[in-house]
PASEBA-1860 file (N, C-alpha, C; in nm, 3 decimals):
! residues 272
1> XXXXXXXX> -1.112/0.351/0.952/-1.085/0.358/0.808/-1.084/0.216/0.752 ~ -1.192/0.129/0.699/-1.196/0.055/0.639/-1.211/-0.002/0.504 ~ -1.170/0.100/0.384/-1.107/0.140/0.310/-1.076/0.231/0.255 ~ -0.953/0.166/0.146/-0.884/0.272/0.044/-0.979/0.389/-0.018 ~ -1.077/0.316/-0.056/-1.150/0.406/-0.157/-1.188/0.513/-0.172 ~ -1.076/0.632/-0.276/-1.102/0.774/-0.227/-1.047/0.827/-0.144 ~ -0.959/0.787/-0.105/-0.845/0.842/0.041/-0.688/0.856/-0.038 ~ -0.638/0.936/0.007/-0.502/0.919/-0.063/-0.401/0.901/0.028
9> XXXXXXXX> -0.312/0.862/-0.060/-0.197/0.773/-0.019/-0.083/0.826/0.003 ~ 0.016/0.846/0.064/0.159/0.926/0.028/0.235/0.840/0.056 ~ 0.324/0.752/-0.028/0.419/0.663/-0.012/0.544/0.661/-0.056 ~ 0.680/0.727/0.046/0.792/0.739/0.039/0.881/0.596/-0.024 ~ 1.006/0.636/-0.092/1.044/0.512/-0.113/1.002/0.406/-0.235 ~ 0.887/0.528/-0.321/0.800/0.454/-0.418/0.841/0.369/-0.553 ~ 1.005/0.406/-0.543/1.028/0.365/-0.691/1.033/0.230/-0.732 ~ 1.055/0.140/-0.645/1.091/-0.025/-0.692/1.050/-0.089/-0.569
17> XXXXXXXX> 1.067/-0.203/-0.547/1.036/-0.318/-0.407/0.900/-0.302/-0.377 ~ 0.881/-0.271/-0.259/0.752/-0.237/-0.196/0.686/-0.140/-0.171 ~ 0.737/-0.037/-0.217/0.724/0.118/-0.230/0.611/0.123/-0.368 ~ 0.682/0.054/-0.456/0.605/0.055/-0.613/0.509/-0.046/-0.621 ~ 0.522/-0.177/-0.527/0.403/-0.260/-0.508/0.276/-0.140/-0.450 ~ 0.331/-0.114/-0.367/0.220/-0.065/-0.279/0.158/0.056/-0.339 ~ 0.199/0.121/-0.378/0.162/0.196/-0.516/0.067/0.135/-0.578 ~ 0.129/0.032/-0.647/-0.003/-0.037/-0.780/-0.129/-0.086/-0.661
25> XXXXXXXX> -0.105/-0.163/-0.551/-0.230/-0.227/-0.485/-0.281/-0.080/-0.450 ~ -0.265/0.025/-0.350/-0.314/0.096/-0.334/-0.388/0.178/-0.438 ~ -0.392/0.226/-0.514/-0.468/0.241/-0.657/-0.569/0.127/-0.694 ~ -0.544/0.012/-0.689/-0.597/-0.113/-0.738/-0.717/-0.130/-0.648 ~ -0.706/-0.067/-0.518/-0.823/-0.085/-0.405/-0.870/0.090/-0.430 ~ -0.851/0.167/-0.524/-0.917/0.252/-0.515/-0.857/0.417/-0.391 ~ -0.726/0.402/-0.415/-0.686/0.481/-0.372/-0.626/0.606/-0.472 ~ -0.623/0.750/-0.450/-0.552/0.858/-0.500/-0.414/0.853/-0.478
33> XXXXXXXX> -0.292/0.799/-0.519/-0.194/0.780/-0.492/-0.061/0.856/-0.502 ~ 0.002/0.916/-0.445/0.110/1.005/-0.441/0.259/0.932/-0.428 ~ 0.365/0.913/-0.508/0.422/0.839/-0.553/0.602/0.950/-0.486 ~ 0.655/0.929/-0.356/0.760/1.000/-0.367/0.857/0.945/-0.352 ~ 0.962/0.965/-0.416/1.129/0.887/-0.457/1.234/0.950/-0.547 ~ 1.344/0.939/-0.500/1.411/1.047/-0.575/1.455/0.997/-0.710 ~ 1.459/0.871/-0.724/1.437/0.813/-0.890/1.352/0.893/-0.946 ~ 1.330/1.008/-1.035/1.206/1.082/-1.061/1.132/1.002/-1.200
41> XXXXXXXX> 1.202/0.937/-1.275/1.173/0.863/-1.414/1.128/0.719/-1.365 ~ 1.184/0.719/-1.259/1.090/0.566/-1.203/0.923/0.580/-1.186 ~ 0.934/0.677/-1.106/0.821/0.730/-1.018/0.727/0.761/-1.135 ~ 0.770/0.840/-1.255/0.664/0.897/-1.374/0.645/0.804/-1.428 ~ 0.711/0.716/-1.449/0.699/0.559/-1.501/0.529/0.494/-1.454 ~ 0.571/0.459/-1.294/0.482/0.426/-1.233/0.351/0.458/-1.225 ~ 0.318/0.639/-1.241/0.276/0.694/-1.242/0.161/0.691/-1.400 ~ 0.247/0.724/-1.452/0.169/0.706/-1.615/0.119/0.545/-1.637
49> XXXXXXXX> 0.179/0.466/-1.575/0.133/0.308/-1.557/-0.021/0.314/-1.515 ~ -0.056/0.380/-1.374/-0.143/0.343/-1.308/-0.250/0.472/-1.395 ~ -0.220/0.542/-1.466/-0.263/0.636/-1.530/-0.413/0.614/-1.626 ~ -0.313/0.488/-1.695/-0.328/0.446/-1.802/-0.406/0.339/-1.802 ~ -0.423/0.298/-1.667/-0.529/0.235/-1.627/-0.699/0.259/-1.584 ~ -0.664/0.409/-1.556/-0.765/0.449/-1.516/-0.779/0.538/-1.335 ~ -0.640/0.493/-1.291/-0.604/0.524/-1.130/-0.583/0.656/-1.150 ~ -0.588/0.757/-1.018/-0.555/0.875/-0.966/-0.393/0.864/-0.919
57> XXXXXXXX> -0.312/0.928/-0.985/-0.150/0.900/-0.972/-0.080/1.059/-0.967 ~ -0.008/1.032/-0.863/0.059/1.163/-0.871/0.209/1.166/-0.813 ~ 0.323/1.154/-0.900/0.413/1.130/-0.914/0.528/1.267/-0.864 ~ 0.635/1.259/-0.775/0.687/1.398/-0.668/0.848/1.302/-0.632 ~ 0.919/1.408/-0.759/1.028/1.351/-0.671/1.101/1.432/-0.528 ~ 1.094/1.315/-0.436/1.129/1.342/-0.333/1.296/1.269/-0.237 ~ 1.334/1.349/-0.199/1.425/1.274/-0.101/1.460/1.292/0.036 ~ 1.410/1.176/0.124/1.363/1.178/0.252/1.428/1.296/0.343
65> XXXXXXXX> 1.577/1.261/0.293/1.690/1.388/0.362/1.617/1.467/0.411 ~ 1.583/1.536/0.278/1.497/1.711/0.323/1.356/1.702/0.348 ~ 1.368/1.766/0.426/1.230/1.855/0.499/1.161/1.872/0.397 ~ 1.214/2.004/0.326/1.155/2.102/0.214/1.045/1.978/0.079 ~ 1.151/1.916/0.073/1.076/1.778/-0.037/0.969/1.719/0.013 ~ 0.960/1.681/0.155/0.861/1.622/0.202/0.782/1.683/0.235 ~ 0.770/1.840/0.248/0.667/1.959/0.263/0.566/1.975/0.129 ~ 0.688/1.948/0.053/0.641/1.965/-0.065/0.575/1.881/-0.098
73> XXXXXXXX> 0.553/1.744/-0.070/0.505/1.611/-0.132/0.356/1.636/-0.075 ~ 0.347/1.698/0.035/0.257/1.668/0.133/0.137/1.781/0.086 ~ 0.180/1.904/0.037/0.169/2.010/0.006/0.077/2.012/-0.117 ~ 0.150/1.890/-0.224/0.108/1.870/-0.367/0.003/1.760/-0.373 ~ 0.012/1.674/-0.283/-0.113/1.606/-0.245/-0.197/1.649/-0.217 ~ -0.187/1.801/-0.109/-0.328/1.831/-0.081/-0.369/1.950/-0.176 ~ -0.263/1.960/-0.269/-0.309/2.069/-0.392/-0.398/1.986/-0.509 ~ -0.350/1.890/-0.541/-0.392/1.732/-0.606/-0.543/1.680/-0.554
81> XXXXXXXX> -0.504/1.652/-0.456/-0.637/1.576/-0.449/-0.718/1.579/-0.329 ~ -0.674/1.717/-0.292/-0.761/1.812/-0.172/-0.729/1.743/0.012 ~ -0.629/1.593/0.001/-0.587/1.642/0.162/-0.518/1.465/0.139 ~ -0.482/1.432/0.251/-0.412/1.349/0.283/-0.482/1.241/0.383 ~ -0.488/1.119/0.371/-0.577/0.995/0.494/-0.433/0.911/0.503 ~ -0.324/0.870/0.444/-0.235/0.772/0.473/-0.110/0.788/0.431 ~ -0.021/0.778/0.552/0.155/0.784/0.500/0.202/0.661/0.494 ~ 0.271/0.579/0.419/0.382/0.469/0.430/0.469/0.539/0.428
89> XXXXXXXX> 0.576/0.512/0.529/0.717/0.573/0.569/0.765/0.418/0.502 ~ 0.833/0.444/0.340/0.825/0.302/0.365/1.031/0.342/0.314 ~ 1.053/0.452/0.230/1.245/0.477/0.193/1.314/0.430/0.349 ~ 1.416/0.364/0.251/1.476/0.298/0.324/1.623/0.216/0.254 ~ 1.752/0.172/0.310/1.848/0.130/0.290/1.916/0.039/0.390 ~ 2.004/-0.064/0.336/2.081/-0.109/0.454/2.229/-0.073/0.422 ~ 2.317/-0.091/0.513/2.481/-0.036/0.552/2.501/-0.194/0.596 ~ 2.591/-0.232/0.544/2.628/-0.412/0.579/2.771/-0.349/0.608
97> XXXXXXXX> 2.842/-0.431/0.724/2.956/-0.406/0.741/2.944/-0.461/0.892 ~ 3.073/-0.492/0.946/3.182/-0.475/1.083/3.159/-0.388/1.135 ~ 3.139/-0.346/1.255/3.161/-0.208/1.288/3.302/-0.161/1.332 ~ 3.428/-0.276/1.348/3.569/-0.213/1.302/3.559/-0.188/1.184 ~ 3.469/-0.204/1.029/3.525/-0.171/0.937/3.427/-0.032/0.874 ~ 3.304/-0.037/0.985/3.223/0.081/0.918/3.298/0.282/0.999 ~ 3.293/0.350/0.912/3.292/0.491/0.977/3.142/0.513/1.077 ~ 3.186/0.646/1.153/3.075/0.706/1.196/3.030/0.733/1.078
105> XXXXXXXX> 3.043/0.773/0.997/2.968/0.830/0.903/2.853/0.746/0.833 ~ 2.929/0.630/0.847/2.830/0.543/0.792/2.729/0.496/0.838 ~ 2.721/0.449/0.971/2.624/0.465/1.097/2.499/0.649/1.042 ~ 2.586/0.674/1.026/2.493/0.865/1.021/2.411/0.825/0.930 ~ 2.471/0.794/0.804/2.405/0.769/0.669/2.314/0.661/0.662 ~ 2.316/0.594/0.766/2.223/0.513/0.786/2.076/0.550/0.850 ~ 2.140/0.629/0.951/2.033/0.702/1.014/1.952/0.823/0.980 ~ 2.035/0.900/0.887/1.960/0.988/0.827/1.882/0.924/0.726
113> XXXXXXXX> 1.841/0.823/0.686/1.775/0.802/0.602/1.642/0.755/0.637 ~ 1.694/0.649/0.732/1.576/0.480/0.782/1.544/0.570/0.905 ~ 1.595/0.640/0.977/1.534/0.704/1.112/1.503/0.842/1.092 ~ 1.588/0.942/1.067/1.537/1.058/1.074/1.459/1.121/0.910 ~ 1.459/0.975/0.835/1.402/1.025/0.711/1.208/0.977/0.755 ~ 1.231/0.888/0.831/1.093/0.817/0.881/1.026/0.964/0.968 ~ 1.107/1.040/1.030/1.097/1.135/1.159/1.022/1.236/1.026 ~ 1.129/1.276/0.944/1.056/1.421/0.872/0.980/1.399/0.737
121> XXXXXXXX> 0.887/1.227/0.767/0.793/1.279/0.671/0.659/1.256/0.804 ~ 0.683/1.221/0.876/0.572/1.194/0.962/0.572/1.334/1.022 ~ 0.626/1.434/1.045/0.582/1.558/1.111/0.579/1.637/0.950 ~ 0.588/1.613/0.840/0.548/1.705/0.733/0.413/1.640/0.712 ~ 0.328/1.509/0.737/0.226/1.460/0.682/0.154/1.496/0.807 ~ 0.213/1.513/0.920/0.095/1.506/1.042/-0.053/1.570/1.063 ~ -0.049/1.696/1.011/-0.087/1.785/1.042/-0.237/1.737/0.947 ~ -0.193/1.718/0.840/-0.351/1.671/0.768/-0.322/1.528/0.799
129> XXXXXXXX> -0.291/1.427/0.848/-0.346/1.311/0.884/-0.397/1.374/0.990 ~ -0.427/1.423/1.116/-0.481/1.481/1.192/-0.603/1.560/1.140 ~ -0.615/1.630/1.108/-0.708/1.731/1.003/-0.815/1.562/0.950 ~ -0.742/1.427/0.887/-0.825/1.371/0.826/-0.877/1.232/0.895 ~ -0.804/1.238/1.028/-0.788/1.110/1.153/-0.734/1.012/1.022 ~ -0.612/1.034/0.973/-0.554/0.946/0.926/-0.472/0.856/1.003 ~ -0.352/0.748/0.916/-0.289/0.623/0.933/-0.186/0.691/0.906 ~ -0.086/0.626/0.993/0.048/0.625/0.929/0.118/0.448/0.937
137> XXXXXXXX> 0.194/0.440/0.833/0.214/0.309/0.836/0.411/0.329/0.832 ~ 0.492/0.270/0.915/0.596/0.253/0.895/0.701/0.154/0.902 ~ 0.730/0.151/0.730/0.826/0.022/0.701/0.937/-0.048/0.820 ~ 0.939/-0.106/0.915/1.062/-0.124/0.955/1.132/-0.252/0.939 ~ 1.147/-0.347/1.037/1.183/-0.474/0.960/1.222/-0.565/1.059 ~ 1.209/-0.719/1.005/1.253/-0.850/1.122/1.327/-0.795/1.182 ~ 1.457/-0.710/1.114/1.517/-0.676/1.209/1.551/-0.573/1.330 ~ 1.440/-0.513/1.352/1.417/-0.411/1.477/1.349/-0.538/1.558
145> XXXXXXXX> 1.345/-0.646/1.573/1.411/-0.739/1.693/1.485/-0.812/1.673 ~ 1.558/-0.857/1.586/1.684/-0.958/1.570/1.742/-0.910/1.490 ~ 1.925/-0.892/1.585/1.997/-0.801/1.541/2.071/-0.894/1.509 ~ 2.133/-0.902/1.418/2.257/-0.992/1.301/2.394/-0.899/1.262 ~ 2.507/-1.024/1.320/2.612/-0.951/1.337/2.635/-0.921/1.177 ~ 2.709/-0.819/1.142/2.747/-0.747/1.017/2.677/-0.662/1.015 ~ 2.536/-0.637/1.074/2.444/-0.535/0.997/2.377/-0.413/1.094 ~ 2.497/-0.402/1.209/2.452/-0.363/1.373/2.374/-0.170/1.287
153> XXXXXXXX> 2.492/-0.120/1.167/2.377/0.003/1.141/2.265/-0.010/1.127 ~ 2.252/-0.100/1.004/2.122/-0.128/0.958/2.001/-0.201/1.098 ~ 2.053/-0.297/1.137/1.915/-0.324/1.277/1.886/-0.201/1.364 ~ 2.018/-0.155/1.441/2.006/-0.039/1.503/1.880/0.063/1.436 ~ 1.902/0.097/1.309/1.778/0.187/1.257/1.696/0.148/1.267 ~ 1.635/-0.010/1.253/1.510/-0.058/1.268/1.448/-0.060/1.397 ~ 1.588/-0.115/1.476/1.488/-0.115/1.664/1.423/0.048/1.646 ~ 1.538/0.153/1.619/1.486/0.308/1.655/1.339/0.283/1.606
161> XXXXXXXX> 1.332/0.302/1.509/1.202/0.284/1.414/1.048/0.216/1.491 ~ 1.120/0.153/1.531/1.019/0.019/1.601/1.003/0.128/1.737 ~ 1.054/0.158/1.816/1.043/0.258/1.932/0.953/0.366/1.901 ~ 1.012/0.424/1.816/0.974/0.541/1.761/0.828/0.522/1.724 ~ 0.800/0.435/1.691/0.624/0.376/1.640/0.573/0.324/1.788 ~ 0.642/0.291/1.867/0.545/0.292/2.004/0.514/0.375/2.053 ~ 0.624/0.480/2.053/0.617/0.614/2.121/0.544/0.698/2.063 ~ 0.553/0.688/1.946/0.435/0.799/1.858/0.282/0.727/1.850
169> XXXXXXXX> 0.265/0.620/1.871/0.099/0.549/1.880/0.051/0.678/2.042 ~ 0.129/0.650/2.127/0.053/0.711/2.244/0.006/0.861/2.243 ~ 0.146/0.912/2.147/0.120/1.055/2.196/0.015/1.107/2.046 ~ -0.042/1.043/1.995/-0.110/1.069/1.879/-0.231/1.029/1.903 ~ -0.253/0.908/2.005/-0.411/0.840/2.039/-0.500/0.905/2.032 ~ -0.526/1.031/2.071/-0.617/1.150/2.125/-0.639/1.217/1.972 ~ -0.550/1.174/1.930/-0.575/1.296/1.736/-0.651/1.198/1.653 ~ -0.688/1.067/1.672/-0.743/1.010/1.553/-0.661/0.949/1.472
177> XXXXXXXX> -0.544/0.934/1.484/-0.440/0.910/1.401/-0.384/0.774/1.451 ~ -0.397/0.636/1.373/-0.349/0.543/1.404/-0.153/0.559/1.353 ~ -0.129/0.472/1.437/0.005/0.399/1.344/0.080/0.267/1.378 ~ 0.133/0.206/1.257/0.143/0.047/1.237/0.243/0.019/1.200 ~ 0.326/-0.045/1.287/0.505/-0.061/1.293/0.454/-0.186/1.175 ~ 0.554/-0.188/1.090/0.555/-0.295/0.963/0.686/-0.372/0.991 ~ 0.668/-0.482/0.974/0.782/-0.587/0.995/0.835/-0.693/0.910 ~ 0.870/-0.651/0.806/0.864/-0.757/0.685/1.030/-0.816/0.708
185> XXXXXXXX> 0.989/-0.956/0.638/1.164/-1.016/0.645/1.209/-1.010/0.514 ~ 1.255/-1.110/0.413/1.269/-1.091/0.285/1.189/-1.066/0.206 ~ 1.157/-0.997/0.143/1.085/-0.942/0.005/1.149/-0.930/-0.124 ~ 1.081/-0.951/-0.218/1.109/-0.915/-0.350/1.147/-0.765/-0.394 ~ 1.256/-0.760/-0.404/1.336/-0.577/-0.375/1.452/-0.577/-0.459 ~ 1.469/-0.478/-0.453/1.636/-0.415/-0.492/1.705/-0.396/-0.366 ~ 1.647/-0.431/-0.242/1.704/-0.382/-0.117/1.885/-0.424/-0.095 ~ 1.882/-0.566/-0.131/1.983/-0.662/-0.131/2.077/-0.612/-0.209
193> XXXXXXXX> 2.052/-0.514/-0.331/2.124/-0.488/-0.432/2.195/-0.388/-0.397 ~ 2.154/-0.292/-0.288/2.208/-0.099/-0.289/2.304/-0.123/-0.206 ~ 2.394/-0.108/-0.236/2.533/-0.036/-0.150/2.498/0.059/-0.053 ~ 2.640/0.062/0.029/2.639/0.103/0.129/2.600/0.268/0.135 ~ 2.659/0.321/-0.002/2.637/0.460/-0.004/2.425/0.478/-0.083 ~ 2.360/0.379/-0.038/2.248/0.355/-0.120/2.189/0.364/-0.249 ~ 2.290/0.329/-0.327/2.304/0.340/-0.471/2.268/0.208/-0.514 ~ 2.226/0.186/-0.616/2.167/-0.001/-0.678/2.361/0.008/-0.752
201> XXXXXXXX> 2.379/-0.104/-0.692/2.489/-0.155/-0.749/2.450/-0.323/-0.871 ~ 2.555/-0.217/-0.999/2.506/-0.305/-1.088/2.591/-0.426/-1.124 ~ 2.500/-0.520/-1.116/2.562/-0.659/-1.155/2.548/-0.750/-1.053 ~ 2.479/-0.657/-0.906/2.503/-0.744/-0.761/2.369/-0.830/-0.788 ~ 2.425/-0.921/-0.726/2.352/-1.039/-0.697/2.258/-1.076/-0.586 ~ 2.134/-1.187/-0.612/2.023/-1.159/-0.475/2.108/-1.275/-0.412 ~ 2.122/-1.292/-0.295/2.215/-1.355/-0.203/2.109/-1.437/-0.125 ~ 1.940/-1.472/-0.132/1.863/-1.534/-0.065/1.817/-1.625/-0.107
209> XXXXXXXX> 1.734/-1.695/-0.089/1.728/-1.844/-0.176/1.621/-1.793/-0.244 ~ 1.543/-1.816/-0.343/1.459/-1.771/-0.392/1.266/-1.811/-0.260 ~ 1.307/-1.916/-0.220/1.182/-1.974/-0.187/1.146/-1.885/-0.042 ~ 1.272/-1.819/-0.006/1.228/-1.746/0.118/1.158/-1.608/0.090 ~ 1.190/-1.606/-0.052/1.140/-1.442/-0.060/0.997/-1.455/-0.099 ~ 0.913/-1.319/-0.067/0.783/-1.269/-0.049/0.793/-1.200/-0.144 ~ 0.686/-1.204/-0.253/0.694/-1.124/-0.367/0.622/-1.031/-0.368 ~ 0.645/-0.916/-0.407/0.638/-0.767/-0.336/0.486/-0.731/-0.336
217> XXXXXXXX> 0.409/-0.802/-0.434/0.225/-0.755/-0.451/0.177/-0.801/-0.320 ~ 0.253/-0.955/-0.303/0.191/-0.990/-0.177/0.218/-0.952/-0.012 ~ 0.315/-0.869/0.001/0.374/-0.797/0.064/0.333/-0.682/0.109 ~ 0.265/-0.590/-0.003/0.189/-0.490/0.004/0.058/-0.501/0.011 ~ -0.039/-0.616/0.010/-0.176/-0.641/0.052/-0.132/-0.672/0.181 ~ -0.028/-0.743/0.248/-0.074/-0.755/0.384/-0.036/-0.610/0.494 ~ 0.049/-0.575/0.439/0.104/-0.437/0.517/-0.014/-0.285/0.447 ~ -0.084/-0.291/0.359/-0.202/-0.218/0.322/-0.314/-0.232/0.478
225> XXXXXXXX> -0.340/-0.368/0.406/-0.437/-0.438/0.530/-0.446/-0.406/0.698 ~ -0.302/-0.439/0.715/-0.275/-0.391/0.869/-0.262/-0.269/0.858 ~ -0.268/-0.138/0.804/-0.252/-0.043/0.830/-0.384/0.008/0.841 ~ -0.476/-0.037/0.687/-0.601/0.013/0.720/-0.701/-0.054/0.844 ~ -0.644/-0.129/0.907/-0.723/-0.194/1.036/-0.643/-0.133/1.142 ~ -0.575/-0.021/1.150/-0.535/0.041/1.230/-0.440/-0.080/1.342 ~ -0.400/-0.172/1.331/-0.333/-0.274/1.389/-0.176/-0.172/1.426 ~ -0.136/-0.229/1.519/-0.003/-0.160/1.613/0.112/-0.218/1.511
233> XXXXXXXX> 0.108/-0.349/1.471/0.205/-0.381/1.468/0.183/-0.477/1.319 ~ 0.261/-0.523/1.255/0.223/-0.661/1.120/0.375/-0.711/1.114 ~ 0.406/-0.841/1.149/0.529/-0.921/1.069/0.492/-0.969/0.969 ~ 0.581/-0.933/0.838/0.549/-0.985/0.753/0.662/-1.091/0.684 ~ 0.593/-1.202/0.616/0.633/-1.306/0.610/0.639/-1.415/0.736 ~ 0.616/-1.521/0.659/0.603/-1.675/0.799/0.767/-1.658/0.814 ~ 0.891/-1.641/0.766/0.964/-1.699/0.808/1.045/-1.541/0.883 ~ 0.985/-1.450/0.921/0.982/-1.321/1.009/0.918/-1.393/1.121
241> XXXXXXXX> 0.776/-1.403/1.074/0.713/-1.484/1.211/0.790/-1.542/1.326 ~ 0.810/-1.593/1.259/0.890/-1.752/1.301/1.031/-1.695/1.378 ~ 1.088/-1.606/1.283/1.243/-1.511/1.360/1.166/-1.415/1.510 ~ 1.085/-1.351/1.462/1.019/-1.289/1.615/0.989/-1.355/1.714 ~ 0.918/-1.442/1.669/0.858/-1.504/1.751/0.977/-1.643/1.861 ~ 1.095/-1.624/1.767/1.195/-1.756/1.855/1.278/-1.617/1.935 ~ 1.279/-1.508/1.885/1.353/-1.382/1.942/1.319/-1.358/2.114 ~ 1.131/-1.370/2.071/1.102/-1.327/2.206/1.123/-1.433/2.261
249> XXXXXXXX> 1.063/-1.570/2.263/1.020/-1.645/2.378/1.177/-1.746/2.366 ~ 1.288/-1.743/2.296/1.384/-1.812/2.321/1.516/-1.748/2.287 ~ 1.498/-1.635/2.377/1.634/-1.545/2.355/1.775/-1.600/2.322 ~ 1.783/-1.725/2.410/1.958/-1.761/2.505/1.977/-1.869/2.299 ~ 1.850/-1.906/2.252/1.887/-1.978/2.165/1.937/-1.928/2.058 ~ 1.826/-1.832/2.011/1.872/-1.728/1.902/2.006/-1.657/1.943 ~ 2.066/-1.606/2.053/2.226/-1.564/2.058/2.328/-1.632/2.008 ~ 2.299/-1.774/2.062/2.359/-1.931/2.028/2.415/-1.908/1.882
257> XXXXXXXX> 2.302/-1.936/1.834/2.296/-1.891/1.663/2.382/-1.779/1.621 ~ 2.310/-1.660/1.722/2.374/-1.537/1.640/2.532/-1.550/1.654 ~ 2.548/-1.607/1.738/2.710/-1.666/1.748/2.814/-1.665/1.687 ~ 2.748/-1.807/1.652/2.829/-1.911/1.549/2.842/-1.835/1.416 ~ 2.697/-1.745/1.413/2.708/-1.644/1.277/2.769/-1.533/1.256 ~ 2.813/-1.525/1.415/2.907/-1.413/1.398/3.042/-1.374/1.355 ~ 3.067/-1.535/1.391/3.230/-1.596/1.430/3.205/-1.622/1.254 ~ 3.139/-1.631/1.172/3.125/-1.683/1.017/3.163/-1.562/0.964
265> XXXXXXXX> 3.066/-1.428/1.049/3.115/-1.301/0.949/3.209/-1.269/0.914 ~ 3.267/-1.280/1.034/3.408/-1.225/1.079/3.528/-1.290/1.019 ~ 3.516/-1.431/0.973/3.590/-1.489/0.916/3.596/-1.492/0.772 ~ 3.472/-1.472/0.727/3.457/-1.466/0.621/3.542/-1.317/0.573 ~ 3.489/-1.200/0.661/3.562/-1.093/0.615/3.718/-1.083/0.595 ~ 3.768/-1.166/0.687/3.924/-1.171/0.647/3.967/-1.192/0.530 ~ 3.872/-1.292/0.464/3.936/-1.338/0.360/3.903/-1.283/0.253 ~ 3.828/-1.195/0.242/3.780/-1.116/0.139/3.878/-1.011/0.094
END
């Protein structure tokens, strides 16, 4: 599959960050685009945007939770625009916390979203990416290899994620069906902004320096790219690179670090 053009798209997670980048580029290279997020006024937003341009847009509010929504997304795409070539698993949240200060529950809520929300759109899309030897592309992140103390829910979902995309490349090889673990570090998002219960909390602040962040158009041409080249794997951003890459080949150093940053969390939380 060496391009967009005329293939459609189904991209979870579509309403803001990289969900809605990838949206506009995917259209922009000539894709039929299916827009699902449970923001539903975001999504029609988006939708009538790329509309109005001249793009194939088809706007489904969805929420990863359920099955039934993502049957449905999958369902209305191929009622729309006769079948399906590409999933971004891209919905997604983080849970920041201690794990003396997080519940099980919160750990759950983490996982039902970033792991088992990744799980039930890839077996609701399978069947026609198979049918079309499609791609699946799934969001995960620097951190499904470098785990940072405060955020053990949130990495934990990403390693799964990252597994879960090795394990599903093999048993899919034989169907035609690529798939491409995505690895982005900071991006231009609301990610930073959503609370723990994944709600955009208003008034919060971006907490990164500005110069580290990846701004979301450019974000979504390179994770487009690696997906349509059927590639295993894409880090995105140099300064992801750079975190993977000291992860693997200098473990004992990066702990060092994770350390001293741990002993910061932890202190810091007292005083809060």
């Amino acid at each position: 599959m060496s391009s967009l053009r005329d293939k459609t798209v189904l991209i979870t997670g579509a309403s803001a960050g990289i969900g809605a980048a990838l949206a506009r580029e995917a259209a922009r290279q000539g894709a039929r685009v299916v827009l699902a997020a449970r923001r539903a006024e975001r999504i029609d937003d988006i939708a009538a945007e790329l509309a109005s341009e001249g793009r194939s847009a088809l706007a489904v509010r969805c929420d990863v939770n359920s099955e039934a929504d993502l049957e449905r997304a999958v369902s209305l795409s191929v009622e729309r625009f006769g079948g399906l070539d590409v999933l971004i698993a891209n919905a997604g949240f983080g849970v920041q916390g201690l794990l003396t200060e997080l519940s099980v529950d919160d750990y759950r809520r983490q996982f039902e979203t970033n792991v088992f929300g990744v799980i039930r759109s890839i077996k609701a899309a399978l069947p026609e990416l198979e049918r079309r030897q499609g791609a699946i592309g799934v969001v995960g992140s620097a951190n499904g290899y470098l785990s940072i103390p405060g955020w053990s829910a949130y990495c934990m979902s990403k390693h799964a994620v990252r597994s879960l995309c090795s394990c599903l490349r093999h048993e899919v090889s034989g169907r035609g069906v690529s798939v491409t673990h995505l690895a982005p570090g900071f991006v231009e998002s609301e990610f930073r902004k959503v609370g723990n219960d994944g709600t955009l909390q208003d008034g919060a602040r971006e907490f990164v320096p500005g110069f580290l962040i990846m701004p979301s158009a450019t974000a979504a041409r390179e994770i487009l790219k690696a997906v349509m080249q059927r590639r295993e794997e894409a880090v995105i951003t140099r300064h992801a690179r750079l975190v993977v890459g000291l992860e693997r080949h200098t473990p004992r150093l990066v702990s060092a670090a994770l350390g001293v940053s741990g002993r910061l969390v932890k202190a810091l939380s007292k005083q809060i």
